[in-house]
C-alpha positions as CSV (number, residue, x, y, z in Angstrom):
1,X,54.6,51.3,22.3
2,X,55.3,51.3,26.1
3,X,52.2,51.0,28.2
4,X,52.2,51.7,31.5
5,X,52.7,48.3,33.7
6,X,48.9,48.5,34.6
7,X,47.8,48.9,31.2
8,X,50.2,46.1,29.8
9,X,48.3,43.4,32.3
10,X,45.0,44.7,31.4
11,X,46.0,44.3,27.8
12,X,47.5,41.0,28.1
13,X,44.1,39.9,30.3
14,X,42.1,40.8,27.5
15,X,44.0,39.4,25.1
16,X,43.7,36.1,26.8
17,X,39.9,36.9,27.4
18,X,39.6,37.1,23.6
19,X,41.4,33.5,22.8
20,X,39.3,31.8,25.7
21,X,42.2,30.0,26.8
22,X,43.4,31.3,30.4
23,X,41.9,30.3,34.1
24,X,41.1,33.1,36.2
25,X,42.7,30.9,38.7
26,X,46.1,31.5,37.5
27,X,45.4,35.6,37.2
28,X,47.4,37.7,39.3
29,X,48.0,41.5,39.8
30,X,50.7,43.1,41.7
31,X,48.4,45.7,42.8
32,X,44.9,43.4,44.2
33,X,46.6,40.1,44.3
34,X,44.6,36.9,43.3
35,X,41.8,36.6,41.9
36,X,38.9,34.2,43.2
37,X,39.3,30.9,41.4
38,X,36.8,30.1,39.2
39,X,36.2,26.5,38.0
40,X,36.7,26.6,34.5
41,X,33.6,26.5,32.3
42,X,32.5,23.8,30.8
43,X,30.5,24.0,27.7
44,X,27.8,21.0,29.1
45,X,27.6,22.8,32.5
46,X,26.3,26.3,31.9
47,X,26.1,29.4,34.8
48,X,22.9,30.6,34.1
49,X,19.7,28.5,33.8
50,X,16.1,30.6,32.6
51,X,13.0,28.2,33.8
52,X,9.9,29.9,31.8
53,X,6.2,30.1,33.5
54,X,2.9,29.8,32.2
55,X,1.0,32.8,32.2
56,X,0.0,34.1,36.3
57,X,1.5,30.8,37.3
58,X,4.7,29.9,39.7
59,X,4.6,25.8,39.8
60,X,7.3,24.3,38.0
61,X,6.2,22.3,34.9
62,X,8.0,19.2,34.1
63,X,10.3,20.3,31.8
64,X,11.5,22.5,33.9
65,X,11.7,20.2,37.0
66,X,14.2,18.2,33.9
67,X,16.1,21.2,33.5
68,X,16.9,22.2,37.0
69,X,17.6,18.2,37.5
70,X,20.4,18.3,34.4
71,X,22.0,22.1,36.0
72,X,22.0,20.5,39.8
73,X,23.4,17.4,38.7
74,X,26.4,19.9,36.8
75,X,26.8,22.2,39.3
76,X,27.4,20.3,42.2
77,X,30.4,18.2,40.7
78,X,31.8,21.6,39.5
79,X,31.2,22.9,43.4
80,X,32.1,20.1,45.4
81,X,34.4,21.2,48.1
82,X,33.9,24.5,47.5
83,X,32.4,27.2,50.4
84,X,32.5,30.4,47.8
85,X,29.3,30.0,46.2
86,X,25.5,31.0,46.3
87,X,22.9,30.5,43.8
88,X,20.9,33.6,42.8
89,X,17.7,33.1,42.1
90,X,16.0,36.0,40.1
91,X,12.2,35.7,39.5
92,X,10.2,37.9,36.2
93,X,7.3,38.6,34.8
94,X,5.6,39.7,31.7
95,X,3.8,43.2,31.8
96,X,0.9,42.4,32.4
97,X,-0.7,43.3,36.2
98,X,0.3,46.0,38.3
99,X,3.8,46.6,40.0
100,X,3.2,45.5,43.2
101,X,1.5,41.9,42.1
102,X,4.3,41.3,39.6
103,X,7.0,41.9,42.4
104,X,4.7,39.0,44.5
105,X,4.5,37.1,41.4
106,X,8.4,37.1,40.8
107,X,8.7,36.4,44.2
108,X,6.6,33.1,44.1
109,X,8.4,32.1,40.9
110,X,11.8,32.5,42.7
111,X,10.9,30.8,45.6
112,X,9.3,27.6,43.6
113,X,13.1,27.3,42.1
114,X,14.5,27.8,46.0
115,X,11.9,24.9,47.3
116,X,13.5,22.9,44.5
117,X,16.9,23.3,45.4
118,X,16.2,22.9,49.5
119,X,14.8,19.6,48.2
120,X,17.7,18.5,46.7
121,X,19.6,19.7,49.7
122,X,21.5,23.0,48.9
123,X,21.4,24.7,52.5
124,X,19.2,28.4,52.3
125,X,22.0,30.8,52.9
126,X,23.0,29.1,50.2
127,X,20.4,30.9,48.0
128,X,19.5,34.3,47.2
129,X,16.4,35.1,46.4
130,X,15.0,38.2,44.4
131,X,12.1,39.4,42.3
132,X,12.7,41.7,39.6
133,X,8.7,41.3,38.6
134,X,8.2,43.4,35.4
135,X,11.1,45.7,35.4
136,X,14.1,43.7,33.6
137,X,12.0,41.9,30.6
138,X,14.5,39.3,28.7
139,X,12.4,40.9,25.7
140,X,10.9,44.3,25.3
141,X,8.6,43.7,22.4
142,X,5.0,43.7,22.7
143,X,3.7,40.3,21.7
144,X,2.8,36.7,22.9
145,X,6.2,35.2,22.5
146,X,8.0,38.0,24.1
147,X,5.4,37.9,27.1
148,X,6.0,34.0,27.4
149,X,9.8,34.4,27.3
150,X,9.4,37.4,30.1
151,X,7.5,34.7,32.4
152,X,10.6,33.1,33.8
153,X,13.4,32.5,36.9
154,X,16.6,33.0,36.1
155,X,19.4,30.5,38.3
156,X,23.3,31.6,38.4
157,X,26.4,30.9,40.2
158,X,27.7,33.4,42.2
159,X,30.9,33.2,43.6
160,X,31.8,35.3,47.0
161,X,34.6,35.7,48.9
């Protein structure tokens, strides 16, 4: 079969996408050029971190003061020397309260992940902050444990150009 030379590098991409054994580094296309490099992933050092909350609360517990500790500590040897980055910083809620005091509440949660990171000394344009409150739940089933897993901040790596 003869694809198209577009279609052959999207189907070679996914191919490699499917084996897990490619860098995005090394990913070119005659048509957009390179891709951002990526640091590859490493299985002990993951992207996205979830802190959970206690119910109406936005003060980190110590567990998750471990957690963010353990992801900083990974992170920042993965990004040294690197200017292409921002952590996102995405605070939730359970259903519970209105719209407008989740949003607040999601807010606070972020920005009790942000004060954490500023301590450690990640620069503020560094991180982006945003509250999603009640509107993406991690679990949409009405009970306790889906509530306490909704109660949380979610921390990523984002790369920009």
């Amino acid at each position: 079969m003869n694809l198209p030379k577009p279609m052959s590098s999207l189907f070679v991409l996914l191919a490699f996408l499917a084996l897990d054994q490619f860098s995005f580094a090394d990913v070119r296309f005659p048509a957009c050029g390179p891709i951002a490099a990526v640091p590859p992933r490493r299985p002990d050092c993951p992207m996205v971190l979830q802190i959970n909350f206690d119910y109406d609360r936005f003060d980190l517990k110590p567990e998750a003061l471990a957690l963010l500790e353990t992801y900083w500590e990974c992170q920042s040897r993965a990004l040294e020397g690197r200017n292409d980055w921002i952590l996102e910083v995405g605070g939730y809620t359970d259903e519970w309260g209105n719209r407008a005091y989740n949003i607040a509440l999601g807010e606070r949660r972020s920005r009790s992940v942000l004060e954490y990171f500023s301590a450690k000394g990640v620069a503020a344009d560094r991180i982006q902050v945003v509250s999603y409150g009640e509107s993406v739940p991690a679990e949409q089933i009405h009970s306790r444990n889906a509530w306490a897993s909704n109660r949380r901040a979610m921390v990523s790596v984002k790369f920009v150009e």
